[in-house]
ROSE-4610 file (N, C-alpha, C; in Angstrom, 1 decimal, always signed):
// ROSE-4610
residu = [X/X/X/X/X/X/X/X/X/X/X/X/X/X/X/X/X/X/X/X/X/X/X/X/X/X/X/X/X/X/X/X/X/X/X/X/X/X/X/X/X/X/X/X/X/X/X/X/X/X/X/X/X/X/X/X/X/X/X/X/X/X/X/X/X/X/X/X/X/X/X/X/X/X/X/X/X/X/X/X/X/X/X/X/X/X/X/X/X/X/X/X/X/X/X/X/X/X/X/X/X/X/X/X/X/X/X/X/X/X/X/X/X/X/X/X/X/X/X/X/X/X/X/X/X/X/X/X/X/X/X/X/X/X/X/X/X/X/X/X/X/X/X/X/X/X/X/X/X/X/X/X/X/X/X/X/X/X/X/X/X/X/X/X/X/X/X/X/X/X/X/X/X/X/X/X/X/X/X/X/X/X/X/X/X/X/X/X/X/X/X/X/X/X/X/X/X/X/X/X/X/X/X/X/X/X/X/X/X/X/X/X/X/X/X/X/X/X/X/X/X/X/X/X/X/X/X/X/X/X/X/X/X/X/X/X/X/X/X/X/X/X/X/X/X/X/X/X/X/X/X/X/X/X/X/X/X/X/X/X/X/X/X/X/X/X/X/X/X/X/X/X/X/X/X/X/X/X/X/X/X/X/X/X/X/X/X/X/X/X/X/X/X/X/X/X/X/X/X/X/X/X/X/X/X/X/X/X/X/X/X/X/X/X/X/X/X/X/X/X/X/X/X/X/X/X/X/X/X/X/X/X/X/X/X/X/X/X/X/X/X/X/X/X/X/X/X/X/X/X/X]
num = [1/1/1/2/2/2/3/3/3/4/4/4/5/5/5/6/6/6/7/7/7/8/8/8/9/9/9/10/10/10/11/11/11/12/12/12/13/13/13/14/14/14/15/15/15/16/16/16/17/17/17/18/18/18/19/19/19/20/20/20/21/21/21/22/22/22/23/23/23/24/24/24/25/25/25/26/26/26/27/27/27/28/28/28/29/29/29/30/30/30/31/31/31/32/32/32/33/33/33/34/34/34/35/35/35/36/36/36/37/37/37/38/38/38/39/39/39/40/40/40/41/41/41/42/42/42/43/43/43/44/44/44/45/45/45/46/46/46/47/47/47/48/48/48/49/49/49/50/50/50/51/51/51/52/52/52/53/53/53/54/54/54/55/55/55/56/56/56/57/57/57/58/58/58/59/59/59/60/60/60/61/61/61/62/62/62/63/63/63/64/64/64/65/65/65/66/66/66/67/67/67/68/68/68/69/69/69/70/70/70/71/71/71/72/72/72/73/73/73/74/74/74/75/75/75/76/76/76/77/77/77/78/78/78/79/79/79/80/80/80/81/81/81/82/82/82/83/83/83/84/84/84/85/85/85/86/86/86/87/87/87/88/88/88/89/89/89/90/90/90/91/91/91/92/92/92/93/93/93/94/94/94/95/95/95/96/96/96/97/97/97/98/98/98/99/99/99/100/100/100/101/101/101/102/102/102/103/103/103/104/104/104/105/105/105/106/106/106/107/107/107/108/108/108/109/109/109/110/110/110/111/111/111/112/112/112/113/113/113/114/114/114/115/115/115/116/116/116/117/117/117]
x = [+0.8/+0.0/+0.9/+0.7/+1.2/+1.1/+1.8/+2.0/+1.2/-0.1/-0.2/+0.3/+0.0/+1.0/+0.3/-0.7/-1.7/-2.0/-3.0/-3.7/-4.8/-5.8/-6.8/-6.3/-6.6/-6.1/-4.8/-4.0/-2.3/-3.1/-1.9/-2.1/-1.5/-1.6/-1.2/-1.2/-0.3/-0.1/-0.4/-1.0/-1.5/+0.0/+0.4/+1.6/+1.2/+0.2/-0.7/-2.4/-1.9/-3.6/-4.4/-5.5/-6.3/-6.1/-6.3/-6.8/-5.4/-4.7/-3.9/-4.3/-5.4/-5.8/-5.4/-5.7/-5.5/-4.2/-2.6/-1.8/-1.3/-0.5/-0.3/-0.8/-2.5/-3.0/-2.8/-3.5/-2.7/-4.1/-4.1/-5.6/-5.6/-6.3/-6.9/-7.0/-6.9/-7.4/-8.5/-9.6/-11.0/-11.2/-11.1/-12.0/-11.5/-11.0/-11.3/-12.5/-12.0/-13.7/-13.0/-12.0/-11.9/-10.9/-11.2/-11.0/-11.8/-11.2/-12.4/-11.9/-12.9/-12.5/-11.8/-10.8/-10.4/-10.0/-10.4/-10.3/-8.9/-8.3/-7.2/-5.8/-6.7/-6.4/-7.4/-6.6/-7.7/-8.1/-7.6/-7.9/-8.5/-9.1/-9.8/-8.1/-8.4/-7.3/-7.5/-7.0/-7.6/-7.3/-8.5/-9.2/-9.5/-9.2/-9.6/-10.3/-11.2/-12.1/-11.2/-10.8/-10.4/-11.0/-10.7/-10.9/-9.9/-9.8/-9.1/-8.8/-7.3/-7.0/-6.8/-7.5/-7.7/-8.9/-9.1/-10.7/-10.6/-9.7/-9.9/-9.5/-9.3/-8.7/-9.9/-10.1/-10.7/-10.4/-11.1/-10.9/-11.6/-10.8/-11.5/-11.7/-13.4/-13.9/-14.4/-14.1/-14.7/-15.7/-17.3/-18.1/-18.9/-19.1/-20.1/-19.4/-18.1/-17.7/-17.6/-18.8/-18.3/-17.5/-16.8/-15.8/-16.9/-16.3/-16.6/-16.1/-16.2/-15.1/-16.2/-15.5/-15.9/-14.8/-15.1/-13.8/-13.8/-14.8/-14.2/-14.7/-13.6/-13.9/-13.3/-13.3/-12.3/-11.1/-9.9/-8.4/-7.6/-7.1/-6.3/-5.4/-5.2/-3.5/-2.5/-2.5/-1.6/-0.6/-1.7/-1.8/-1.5/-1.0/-0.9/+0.6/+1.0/+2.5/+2.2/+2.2/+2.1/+2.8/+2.3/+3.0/+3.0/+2.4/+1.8/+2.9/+4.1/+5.1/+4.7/+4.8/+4.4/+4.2/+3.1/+2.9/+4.0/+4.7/+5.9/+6.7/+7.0/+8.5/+7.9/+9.4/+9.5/+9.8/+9.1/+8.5/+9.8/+10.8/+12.4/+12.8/+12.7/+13.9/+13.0/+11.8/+10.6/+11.5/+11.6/+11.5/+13.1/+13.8/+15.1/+15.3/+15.3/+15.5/+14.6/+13.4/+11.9/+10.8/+11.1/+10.2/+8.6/+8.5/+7.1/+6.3/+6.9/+6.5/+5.7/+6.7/+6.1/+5.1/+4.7/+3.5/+2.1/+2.5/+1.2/+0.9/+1.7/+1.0/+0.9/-0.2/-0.5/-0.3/+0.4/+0.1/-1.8/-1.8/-3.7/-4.1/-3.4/-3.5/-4.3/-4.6/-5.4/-4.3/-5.1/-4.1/-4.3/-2.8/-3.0/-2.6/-3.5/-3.7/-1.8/-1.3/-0.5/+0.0/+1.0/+1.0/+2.4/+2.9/+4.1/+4.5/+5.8/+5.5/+7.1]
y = [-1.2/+0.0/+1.2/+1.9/+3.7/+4.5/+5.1/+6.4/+7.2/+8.0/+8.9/+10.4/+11.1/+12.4/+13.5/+13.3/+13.9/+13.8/+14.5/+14.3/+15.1/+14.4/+15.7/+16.7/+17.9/+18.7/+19.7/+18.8/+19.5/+20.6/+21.7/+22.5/+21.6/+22.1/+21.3/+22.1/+22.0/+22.7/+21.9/+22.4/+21.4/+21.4/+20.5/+20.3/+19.8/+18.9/+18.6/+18.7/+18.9/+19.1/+19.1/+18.8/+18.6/+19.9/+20.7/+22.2/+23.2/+23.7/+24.7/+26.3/+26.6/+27.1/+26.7/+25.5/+24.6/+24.8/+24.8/+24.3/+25.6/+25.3/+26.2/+26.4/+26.0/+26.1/+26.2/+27.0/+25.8/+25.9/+24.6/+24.0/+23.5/+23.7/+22.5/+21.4/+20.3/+19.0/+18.9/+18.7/+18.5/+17.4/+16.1/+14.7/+13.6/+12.7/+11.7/+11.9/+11.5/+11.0/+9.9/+8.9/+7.3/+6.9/+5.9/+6.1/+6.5/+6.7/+7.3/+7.7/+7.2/+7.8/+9.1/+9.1/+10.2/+10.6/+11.7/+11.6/+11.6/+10.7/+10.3/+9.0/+8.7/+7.3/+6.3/+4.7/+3.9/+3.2/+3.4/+2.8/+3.9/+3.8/+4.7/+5.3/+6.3/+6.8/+7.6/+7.8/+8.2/+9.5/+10.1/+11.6/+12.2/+13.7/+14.6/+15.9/+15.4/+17.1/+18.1/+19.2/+20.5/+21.3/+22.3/+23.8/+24.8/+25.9/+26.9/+27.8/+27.8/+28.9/+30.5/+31.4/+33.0/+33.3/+34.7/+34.7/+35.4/+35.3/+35.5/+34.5/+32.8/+31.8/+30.6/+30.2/+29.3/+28.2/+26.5/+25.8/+25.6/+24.9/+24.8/+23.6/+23.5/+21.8/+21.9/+20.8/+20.7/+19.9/+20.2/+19.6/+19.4/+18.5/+18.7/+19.8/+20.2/+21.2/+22.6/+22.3/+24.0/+23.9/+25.1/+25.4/+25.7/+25.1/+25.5/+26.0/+26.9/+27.1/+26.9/+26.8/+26.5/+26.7/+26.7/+27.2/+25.5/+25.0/+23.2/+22.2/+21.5/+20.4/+18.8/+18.2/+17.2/+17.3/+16.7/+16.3/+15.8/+14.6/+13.6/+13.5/+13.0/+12.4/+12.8/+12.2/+12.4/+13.2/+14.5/+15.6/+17.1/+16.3/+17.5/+17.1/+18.4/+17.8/+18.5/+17.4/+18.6/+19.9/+20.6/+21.5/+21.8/+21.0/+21.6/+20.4/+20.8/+19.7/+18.8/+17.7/+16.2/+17.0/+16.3/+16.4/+15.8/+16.8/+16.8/+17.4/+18.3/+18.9/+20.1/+20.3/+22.1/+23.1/+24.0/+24.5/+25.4/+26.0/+26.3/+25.4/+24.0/+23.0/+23.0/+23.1/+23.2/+24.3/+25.7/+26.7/+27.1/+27.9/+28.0/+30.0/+29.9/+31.2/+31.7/+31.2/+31.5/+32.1/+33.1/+33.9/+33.7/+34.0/+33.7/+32.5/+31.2/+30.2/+30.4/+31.1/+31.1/+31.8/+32.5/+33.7/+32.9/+31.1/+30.9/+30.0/+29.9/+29.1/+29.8/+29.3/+30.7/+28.8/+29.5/+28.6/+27.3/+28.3/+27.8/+27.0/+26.8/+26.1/+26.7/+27.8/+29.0/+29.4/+29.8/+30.5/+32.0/+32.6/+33.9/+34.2/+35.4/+35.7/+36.4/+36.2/+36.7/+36.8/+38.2/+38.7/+38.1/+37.4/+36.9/+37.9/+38.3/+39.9/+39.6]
z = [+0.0/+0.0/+0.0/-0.5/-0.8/+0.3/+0.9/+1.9/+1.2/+1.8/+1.2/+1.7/+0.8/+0.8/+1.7/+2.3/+3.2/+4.1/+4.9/+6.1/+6.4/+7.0/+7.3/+8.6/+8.4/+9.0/+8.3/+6.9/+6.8/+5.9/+5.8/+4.5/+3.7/+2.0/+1.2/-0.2/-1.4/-2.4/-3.8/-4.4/-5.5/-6.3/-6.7/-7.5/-9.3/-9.4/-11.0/-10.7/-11.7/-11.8/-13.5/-13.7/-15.2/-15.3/-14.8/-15.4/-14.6/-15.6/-15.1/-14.2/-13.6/-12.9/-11.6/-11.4/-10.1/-9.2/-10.1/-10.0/-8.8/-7.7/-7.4/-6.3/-6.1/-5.1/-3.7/-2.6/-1.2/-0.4/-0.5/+0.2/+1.9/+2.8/+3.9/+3.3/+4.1/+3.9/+4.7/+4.4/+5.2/+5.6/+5.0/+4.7/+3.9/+4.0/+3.1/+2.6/+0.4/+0.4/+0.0/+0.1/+0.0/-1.0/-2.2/-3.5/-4.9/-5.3/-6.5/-7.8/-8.7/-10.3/-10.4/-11.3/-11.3/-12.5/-13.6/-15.0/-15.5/-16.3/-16.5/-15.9/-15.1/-14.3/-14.7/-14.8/-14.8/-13.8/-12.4/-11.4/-10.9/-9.5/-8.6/-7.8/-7.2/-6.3/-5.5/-4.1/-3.5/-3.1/-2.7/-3.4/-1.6/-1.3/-0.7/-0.8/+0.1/+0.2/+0.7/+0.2/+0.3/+0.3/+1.4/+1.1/+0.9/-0.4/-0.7/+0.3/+0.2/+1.3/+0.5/+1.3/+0.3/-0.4/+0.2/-0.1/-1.4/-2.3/-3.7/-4.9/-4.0/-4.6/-4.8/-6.0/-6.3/-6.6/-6.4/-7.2/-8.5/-9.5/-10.9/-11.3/-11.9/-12.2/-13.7/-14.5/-15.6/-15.6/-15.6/-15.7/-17.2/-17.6/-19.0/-19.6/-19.8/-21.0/-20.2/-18.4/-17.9/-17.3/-17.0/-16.2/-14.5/-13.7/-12.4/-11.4/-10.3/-9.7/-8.2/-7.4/-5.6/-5.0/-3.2/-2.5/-1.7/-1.8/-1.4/-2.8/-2.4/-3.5/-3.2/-4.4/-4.4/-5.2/-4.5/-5.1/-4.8/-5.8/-5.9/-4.7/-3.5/-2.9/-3.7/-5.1/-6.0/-6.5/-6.2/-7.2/-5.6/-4.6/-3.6/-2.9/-2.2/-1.3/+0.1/+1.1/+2.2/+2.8/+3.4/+3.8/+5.3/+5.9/+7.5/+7.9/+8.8/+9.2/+9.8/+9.5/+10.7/+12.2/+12.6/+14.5/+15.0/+16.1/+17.2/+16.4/+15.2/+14.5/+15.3/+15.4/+16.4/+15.2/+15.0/+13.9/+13.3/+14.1/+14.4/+13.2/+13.7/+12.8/+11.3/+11.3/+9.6/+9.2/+9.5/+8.9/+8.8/+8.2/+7.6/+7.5/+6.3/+6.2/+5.2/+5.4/+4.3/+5.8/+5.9/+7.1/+6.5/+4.8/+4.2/+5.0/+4.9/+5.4/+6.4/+7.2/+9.3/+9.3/+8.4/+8.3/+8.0/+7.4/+7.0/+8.1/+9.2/+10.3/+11.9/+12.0/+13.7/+14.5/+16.0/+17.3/+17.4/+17.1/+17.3/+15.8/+14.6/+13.6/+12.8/+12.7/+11.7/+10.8/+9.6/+8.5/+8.8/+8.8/+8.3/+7.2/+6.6/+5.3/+5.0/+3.8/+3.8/+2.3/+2.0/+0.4/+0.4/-1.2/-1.4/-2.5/-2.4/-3.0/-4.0]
């Protein structure tokens, strides 16, 4: 069985994606939704409910030819890399000389909003 690259609770960055909108993203992990079809695989794989981090960031779905966009959705294990450090790393030894980083994690596990400039 495969490690997956997630957790409910981590932040996480979309690394592929069907639709180049996507790519880039940095989402919550909400939920398993299990395994599941996924367009361009022939096996099922297994898939997370996300929510968009930034209240001017969307996700993008191709439905029947439309374009969709929502702030939760579903996405691939596959297609994400975590970013929220394993539970017990002392957040000192995570972080280096990228101060950006430390700005997107509060004590209390809330995001703060922040501009990469």
């Amino acid at each position: 069985m495969n490690t997956l690259n997630c957790a409910v609770g981590d932040l996480a960055i979309t690394v592929k994606a069907n639709l180049p909108a996507n790519l880039g993203n940095i989402v919550r992990i909400i939920a398993s939704q299990g395994l599941q079809e996924w367009e361009g695989h022939d096996e099922p794989i297994h898939t997370w409910d996300v929510q968009i981090v930034g209240e001017d960031r969307y996700l993008h779905y191709e439905f029947d030819g439309e374009l969709v966009v929502a702030k939760e959705g579903p996405v691939p294990d596959r297609n994400l890399r975590r970013l929220t450090p394993p539970q017990g790393y002392q957040m000192d030894a995570i972080f280096d000389s990228e101060p950006i980083q430390q700005e997107l994690f509060l004590e209390d596990g809330k995001i703060e909003e922040c501009t990469i400039k």
